[in-house]
TORMI-369306 format. One record per residue (C-alpha): residue in three letters; z, x, y. Coordinates in Angstrom, 1 decimal, padded with zeros to 4 digits. Example, Ala and Ser with C-alpha at 12.3 -4.5 7.8 and 13.67 -1.06 7.14 Angstrom:
# residues 2
residu ALA w 007.8 u 012.3 v -004.5
residu SER w 007.1 u 013.7 v -001.1
//
This chain:
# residues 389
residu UNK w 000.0 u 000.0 v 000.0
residu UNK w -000.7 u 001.2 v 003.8
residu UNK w 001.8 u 001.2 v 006.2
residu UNK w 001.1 u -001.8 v 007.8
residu UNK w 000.9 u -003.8 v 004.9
residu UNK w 004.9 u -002.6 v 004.0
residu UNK w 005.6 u -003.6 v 007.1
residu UNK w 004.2 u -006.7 v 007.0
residu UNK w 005.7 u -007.8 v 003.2
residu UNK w 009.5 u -005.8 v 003.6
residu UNK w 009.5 u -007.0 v 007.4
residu UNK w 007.9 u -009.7 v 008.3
residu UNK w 006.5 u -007.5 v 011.3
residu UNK w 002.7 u -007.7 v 011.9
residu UNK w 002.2 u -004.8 v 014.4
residu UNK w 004.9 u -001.4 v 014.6
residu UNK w 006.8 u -001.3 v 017.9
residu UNK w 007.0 u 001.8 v 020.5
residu UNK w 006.2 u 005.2 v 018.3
residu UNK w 006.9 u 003.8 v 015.0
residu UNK w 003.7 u 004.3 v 013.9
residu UNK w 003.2 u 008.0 v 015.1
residu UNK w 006.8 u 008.8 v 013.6
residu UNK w 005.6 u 007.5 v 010.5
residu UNK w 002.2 u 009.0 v 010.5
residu UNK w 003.8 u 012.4 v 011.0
residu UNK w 005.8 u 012.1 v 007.9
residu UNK w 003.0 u 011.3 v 005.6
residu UNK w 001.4 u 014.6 v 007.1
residu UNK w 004.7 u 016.3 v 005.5
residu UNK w 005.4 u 017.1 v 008.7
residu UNK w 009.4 u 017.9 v 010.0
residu UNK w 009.6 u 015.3 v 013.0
residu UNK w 012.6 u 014.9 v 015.3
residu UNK w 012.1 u 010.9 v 016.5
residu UNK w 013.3 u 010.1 v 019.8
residu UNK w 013.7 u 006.7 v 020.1
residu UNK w 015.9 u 004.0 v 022.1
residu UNK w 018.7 u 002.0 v 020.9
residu UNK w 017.2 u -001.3 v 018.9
residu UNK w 013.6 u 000.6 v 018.6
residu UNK w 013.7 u 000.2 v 014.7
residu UNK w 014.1 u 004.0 v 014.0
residu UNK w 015.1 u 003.0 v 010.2
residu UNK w 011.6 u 001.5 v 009.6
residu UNK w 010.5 u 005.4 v 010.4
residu UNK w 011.7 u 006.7 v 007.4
residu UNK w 012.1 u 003.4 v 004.6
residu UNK w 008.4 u 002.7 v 005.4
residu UNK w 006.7 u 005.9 v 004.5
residu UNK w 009.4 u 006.3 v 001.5
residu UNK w 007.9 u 003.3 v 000.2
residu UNK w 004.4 u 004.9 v 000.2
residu UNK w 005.7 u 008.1 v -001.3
residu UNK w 006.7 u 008.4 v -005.2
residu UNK w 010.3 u 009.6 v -005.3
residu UNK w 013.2 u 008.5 v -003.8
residu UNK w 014.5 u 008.9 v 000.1
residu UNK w 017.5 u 011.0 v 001.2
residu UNK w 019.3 u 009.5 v 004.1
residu UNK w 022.1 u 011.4 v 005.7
residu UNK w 023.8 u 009.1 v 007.8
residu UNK w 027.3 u 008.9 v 009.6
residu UNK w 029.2 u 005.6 v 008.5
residu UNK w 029.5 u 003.8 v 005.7
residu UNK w 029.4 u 000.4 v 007.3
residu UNK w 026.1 u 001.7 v 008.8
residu UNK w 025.0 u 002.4 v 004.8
residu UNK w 026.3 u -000.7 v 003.4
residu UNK w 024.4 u -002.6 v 006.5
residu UNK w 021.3 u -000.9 v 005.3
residu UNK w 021.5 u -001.0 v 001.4
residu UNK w 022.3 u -005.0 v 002.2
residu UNK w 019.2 u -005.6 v 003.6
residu UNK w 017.2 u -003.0 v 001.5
residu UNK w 018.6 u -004.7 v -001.6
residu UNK w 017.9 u -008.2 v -000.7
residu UNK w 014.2 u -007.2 v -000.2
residu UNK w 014.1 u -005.8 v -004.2
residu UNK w 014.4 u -002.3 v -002.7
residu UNK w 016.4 u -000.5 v -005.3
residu UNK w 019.2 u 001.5 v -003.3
residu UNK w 022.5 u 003.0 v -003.5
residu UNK w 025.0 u 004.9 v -001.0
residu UNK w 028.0 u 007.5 v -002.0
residu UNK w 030.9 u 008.0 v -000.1
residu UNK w 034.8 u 009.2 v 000.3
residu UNK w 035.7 u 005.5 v -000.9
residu UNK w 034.0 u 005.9 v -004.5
residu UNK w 035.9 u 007.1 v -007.3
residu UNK w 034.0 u 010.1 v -009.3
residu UNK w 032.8 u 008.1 v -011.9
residu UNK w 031.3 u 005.8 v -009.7
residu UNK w 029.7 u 008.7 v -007.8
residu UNK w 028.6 u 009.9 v -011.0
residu UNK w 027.2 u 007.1 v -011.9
residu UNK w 025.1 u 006.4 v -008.7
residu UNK w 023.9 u 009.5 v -008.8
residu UNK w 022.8 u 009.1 v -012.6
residu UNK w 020.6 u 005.8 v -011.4
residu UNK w 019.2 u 008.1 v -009.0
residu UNK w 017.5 u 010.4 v -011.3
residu UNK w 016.7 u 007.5 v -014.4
residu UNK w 016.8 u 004.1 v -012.7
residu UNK w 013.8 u 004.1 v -010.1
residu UNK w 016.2 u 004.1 v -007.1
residu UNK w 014.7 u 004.7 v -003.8
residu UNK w 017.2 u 005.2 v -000.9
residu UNK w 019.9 u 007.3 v -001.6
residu UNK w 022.7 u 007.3 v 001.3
residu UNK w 025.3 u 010.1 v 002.0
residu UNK w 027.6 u 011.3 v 004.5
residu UNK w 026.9 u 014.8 v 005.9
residu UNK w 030.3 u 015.1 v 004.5
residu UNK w 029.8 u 014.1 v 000.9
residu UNK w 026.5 u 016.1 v 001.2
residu UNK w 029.3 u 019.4 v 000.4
residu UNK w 030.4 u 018.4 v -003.2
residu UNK w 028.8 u 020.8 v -005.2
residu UNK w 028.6 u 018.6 v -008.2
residu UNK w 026.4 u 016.3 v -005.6
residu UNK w 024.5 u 018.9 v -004.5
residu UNK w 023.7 u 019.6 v -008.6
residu UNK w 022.4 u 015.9 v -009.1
residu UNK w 020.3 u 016.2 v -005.6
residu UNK w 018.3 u 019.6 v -006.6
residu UNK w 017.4 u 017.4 v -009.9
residu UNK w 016.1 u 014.6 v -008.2
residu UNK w 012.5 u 014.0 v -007.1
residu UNK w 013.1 u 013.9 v -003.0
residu UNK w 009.9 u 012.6 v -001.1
residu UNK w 011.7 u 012.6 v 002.6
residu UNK w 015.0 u 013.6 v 004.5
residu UNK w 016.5 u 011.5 v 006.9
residu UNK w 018.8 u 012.2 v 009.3
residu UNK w 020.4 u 009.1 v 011.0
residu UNK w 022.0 u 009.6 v 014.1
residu UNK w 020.8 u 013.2 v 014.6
residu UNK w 022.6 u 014.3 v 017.6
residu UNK w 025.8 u 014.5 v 015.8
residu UNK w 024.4 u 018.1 v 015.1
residu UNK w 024.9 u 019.2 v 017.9
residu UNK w 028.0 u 020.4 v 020.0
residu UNK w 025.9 u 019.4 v 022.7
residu UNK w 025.6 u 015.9 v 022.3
residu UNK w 028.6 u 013.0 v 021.9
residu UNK w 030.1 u 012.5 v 018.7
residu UNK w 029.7 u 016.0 v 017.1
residu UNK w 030.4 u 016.0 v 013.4
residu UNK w 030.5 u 019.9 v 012.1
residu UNK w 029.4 u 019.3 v 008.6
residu UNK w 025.6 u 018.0 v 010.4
residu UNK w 025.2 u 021.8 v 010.7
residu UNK w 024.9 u 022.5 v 007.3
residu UNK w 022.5 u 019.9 v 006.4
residu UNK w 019.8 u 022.4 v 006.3
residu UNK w 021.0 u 024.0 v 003.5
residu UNK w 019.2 u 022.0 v 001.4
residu UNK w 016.0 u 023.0 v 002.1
residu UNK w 017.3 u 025.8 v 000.1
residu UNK w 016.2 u 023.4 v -003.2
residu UNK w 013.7 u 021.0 v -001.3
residu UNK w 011.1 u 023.4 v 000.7
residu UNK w 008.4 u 021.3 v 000.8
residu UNK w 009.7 u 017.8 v 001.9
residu UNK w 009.6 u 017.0 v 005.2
residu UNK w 012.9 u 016.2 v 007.3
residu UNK w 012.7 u 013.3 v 010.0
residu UNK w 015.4 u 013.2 v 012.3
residu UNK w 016.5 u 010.2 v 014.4
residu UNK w 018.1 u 009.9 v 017.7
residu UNK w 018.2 u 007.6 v 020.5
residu UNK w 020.5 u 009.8 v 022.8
residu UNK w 019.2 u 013.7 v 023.2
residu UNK w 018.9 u 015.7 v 025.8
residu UNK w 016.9 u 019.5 v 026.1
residu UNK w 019.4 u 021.2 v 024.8
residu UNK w 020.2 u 018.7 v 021.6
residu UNK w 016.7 u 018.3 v 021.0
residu UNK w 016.2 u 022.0 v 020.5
residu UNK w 019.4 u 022.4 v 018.5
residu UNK w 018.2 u 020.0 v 016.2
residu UNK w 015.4 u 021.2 v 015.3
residu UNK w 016.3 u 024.9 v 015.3
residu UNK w 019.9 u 023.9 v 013.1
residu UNK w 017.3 u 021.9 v 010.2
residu UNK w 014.6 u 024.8 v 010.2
residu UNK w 012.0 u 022.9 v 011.6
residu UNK w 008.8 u 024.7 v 010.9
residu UNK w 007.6 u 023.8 v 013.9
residu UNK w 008.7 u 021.9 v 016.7
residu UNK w 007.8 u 018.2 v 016.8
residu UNK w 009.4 u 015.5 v 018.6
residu UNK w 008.3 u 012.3 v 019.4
residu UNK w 009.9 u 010.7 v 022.2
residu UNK w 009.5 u 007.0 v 023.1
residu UNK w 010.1 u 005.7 v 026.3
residu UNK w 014.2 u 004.4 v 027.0
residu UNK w 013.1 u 001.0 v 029.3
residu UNK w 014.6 u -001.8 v 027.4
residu UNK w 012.9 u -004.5 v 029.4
residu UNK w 015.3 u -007.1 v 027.6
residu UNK w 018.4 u -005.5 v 029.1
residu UNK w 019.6 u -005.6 v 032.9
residu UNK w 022.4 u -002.5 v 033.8
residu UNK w 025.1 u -003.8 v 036.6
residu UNK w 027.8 u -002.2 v 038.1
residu UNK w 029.9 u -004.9 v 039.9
residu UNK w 032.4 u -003.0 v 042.7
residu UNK w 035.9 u -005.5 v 041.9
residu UNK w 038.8 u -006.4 v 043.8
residu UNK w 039.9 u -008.3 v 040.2
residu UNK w 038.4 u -006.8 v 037.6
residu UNK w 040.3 u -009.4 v 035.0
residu UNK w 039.1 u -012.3 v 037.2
residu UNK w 035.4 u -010.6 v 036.8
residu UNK w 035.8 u -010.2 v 033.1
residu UNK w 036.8 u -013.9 v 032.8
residu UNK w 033.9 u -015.4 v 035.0
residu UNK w 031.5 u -013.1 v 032.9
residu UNK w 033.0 u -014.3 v 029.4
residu UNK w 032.5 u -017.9 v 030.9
residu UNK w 029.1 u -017.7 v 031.7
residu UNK w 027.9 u -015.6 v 028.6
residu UNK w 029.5 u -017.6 v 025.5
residu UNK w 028.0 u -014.7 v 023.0
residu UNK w 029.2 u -012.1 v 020.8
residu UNK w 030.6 u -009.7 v 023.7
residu UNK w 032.0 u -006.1 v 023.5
residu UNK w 034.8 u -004.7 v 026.1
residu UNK w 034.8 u -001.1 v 025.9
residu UNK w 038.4 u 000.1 v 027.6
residu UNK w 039.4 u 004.0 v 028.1
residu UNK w 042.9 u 003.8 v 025.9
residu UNK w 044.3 u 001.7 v 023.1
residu UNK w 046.9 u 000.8 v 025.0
residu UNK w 044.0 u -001.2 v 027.4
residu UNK w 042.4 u -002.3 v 024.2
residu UNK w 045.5 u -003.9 v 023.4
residu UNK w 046.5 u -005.5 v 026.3
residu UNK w 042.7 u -007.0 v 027.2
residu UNK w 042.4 u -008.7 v 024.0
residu UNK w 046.2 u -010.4 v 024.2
residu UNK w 045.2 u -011.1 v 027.8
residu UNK w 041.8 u -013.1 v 026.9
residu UNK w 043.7 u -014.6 v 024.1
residu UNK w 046.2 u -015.7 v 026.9
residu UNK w 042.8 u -017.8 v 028.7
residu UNK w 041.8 u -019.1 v 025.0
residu UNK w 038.9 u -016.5 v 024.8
residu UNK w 038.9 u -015.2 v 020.7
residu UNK w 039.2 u -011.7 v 020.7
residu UNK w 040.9 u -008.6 v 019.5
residu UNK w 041.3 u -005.1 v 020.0
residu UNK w 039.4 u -002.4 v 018.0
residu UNK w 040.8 u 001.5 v 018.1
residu UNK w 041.6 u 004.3 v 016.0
residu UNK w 045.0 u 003.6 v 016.0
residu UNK w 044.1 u 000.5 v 013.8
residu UNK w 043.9 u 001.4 v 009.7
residu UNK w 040.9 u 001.6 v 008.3
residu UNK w 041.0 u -001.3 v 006.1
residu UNK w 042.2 u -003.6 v 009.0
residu UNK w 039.4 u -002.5 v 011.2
residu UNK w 036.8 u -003.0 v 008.3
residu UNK w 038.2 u -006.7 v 008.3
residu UNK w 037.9 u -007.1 v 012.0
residu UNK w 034.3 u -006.0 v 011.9
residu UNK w 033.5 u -008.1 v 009.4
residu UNK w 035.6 u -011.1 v 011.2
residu UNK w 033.4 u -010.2 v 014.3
residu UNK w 029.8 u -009.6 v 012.8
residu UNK w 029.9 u -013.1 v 011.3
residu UNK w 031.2 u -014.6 v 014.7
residu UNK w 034.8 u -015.3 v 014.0
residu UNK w 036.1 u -013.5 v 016.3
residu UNK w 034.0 u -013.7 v 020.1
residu UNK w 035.0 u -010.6 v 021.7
residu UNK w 035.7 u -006.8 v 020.9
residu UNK w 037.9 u -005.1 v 023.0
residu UNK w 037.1 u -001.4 v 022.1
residu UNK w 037.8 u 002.1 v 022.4
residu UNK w 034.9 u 004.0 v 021.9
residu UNK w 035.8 u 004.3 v 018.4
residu UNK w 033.8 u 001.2 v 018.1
residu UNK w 029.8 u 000.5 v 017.6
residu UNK w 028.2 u 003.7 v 016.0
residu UNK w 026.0 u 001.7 v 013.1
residu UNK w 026.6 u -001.7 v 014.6
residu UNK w 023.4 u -003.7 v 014.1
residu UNK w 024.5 u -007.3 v 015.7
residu UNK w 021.2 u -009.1 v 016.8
residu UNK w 022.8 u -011.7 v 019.1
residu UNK w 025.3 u -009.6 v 021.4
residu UNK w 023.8 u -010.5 v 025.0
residu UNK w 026.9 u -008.9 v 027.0
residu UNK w 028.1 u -005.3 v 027.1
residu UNK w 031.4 u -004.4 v 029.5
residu UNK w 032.8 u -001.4 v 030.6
residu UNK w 035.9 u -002.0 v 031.9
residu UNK w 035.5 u 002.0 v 033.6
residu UNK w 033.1 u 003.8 v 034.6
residu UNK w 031.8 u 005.9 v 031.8
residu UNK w 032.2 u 009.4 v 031.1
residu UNK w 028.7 u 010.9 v 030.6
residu UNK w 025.3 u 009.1 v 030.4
residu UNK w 024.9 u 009.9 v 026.5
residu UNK w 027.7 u 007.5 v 025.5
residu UNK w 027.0 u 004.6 v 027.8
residu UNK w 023.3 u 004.7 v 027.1
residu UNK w 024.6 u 004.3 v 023.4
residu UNK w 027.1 u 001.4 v 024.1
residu UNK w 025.2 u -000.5 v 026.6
residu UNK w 022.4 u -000.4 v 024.1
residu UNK w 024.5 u -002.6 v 021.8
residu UNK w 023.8 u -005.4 v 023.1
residu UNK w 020.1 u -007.6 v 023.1
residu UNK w 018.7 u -005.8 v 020.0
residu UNK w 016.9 u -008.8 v 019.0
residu UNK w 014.4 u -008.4 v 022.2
residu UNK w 016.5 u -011.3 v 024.2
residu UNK w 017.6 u -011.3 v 027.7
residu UNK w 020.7 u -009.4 v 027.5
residu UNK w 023.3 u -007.6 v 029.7
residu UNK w 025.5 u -004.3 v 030.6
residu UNK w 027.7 u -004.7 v 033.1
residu UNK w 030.1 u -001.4 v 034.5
residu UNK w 033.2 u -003.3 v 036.3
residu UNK w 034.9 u -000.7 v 038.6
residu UNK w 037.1 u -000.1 v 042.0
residu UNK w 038.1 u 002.7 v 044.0
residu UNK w 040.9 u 004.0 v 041.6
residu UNK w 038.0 u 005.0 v 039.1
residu UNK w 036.5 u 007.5 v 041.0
residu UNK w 040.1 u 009.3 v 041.7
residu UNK w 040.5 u 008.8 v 038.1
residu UNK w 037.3 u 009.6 v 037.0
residu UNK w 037.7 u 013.2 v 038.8
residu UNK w 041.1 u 014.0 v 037.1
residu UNK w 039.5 u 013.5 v 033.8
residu UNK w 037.0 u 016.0 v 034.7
residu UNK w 039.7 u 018.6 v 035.2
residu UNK w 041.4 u 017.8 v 032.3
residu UNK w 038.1 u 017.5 v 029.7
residu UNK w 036.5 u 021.1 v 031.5
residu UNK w 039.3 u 023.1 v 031.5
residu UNK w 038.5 u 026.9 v 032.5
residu UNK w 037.1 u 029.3 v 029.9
residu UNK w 039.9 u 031.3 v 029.4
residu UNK w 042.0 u 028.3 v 028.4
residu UNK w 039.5 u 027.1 v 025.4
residu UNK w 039.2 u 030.6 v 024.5
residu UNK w 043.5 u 030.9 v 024.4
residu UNK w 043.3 u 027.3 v 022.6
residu UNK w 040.8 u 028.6 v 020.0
residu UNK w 043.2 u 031.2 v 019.3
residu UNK w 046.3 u 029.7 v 018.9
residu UNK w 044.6 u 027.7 v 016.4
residu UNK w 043.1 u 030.0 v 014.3
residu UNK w 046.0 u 032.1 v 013.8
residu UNK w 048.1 u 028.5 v 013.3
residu UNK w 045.4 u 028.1 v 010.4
residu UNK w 045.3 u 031.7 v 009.4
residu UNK w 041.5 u 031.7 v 009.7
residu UNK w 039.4 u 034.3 v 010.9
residu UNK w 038.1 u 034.1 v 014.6
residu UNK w 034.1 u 032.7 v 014.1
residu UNK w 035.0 u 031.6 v 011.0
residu UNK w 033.6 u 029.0 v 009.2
residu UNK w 036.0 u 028.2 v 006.0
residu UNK w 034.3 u 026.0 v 003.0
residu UNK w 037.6 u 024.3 v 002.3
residu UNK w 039.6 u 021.6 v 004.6
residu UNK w 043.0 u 022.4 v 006.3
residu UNK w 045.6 u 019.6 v 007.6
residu UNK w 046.5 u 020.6 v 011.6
residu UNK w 049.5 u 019.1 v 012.6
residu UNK w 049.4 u 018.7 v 016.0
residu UNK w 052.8 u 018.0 v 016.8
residu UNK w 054.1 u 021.6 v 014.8
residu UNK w 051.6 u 023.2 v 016.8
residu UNK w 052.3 u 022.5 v 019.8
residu UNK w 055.7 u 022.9 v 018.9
residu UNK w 054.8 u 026.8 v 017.5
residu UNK w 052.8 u 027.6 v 020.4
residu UNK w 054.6 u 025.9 v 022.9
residu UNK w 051.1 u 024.0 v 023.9
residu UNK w 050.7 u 020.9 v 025.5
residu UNK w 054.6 u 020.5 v 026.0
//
């Protein structure tokens, strides 16, 4: 089958949207391709189409396992055979996975970068006939770019075993600097981005200078009766805007790292199938989320960096609907704003003493880079070191 016609029977699509088709293209040329595309602009059709056209079975490195199990849903209630493998499975049932991998026609097999580090894993990969390598939410490779996960940079290892096949790497947040370490960190052969353009026509951006911004938030919520997502600077915010809407009959609930796991699994659930109305998140919340009919994005500050808003903003109108991002803010946020920039650039010398301290709390060499996990107990070593005090 062409392209078009997988599209078409796996998608219900008739025509491919922004680059998709290049991307794709690209791939089938066994090409290394770093895809540079917005928020909502389908970059999983870029690798699960031309998997489809390829004999073998697709390799996606990806971040979270609610973005996997989102994926191997809908892949699996199409007849796509697919699996994932994570920190949650027992080994047996990693084992086992892997096992269909090789002998049961499986064609999407989904890891963490993490997971991608078991060497009895990486024994079942070499085995396996790999047509493509995709890595989801790319600039996590990068130190560069927001939400930085160190075992990204050691994805390329495995073109140790798997020359030939061609990696595709998907973004929709990079800039200069992250696209080049990107493709220098997976070996591209040769450089080859493809970059879409980032004007979501569906989505307006609004900053909205408040004297209230809890009477703003409540006329918004009013007028916009979606799915809605706060994002809030502290937990202790989280908290206290969701008990506050739940004080004007609003549903909502707070969403932070300070939750446990299992609880936050159940509020996502409770959220993507409407409910509960309203997050009110840290920006531990969102990577992966694929909810069609958010139209209304808050920021409760203004943001940090471009990167990160881009990526939350984006959240919302990913079915092509009129939807909305609005930045609430006063004059305390810029004071604020500029104290945080103190406190997250510190001077050189500083991160260098921090770096340090650190390795010799670990007992690691400086520029190390150790195979095994250590437990850092923040509290003794401050404590040791007489930091942070």
């Amino acid at each position: 089958m062409q392209a078009l016609d997988i599209l078409k029977k796996y998608w219900g699509y008739n025509t491919f949207r922004l680059k998709q088709e290049e991307v794709i293209n690209s791939v089938l040329k066994s090409k290394d391709t770093l895809a540079l595309l917005p928020t909502a602009g389908g970059k999983s059709i870029c690798f699960q189409v031309p998997a489809l056209m390829k004999d073998g079975i697709c390799l996606v490195i990806s971040p979270l396992i609610s973005l996997m199990e989102d994926q191997i849903k809908y892949l699996k209630s199409k007849g796509i055979k697919s699996v994932y493998i994570s920190s949650s499975m027992n080994s047996n049932d990693i084992q086992t996975a892997l096992t269909n991998c090789l002998y049961g026609g499986i064609k999407f097999l989904y890891i963490s970068p993490e997971k991608l580090r078991d060497q009895s894993v990486k024994e079942k990969i070499d085995q396996m006939d790999v047509n493509l390598i995709a890595v989801d939410e790319a600039h996590c490779i990068s130190d560069w770019g927001h939400n930085f996960r160190p075992s990204y940079r050691l994805i390329s290892e495995i073109r140790d075993t798997k020359k030939n096949i061609p990696i595709l790497a998907l973004t929709a947040t990079a800039n200069k600097s992250v696209v080049d370490d990107i493709q220098n960190n997976l070996n591209f052969k040769e450089k080859n981005l493809i970059k879409s353009t980032f004007l979501r026509k569906n989505l307006s951006y609004v900053a909205v200078d408040c004297n209230s911004k809890k009477n703003t938030l409540l006329a918004l919520l009013n007028k916009f009766k979606s799915s809605v997502i706060i994002y809030v600077s502290s937990r202790k915010e989280s908290n206290e805007i969701a008990l506050f809407l739940k004080n004007n009959n609003i549903s909502s609930t707070s969403y932070h790292a300070g939750i446990n796991f299992k609880k936050r699994i159940k509020i996502q659930e409770e959220w993507t199938s409407n409910l509960i109305r309203v997050i009110v998140a840290t920006n531990a919340f969102g990577l992966g989320i694929n909810k069609e009919d958010i139209r209304l994005i808050i920021h409760m500050q203004i943001p940090m960096n471009m990167e990160s808003y881009y990526q939350e903003a984006g959240r919302a109108g990913r079915d092509g609907k009129t939807a909305y991002s609005f930045i609430l803010y006063d004059t305390l946020d810029f004071s604020k704003n500029i104290q945080n920039l103190n406190i997250w650039h510190p001077e050189i010398k500083s991160i260098q003493n921090i770096y340090q301290k650190i390795c010799d709390y670990l007992q690691i060499g400086i520029h190390e880079l150790p195979d095994e996990d250590f437990q850092f107990n923040i509290s003794i070593f401050s404590s040791e070191f007489q930091m942070f005090s």
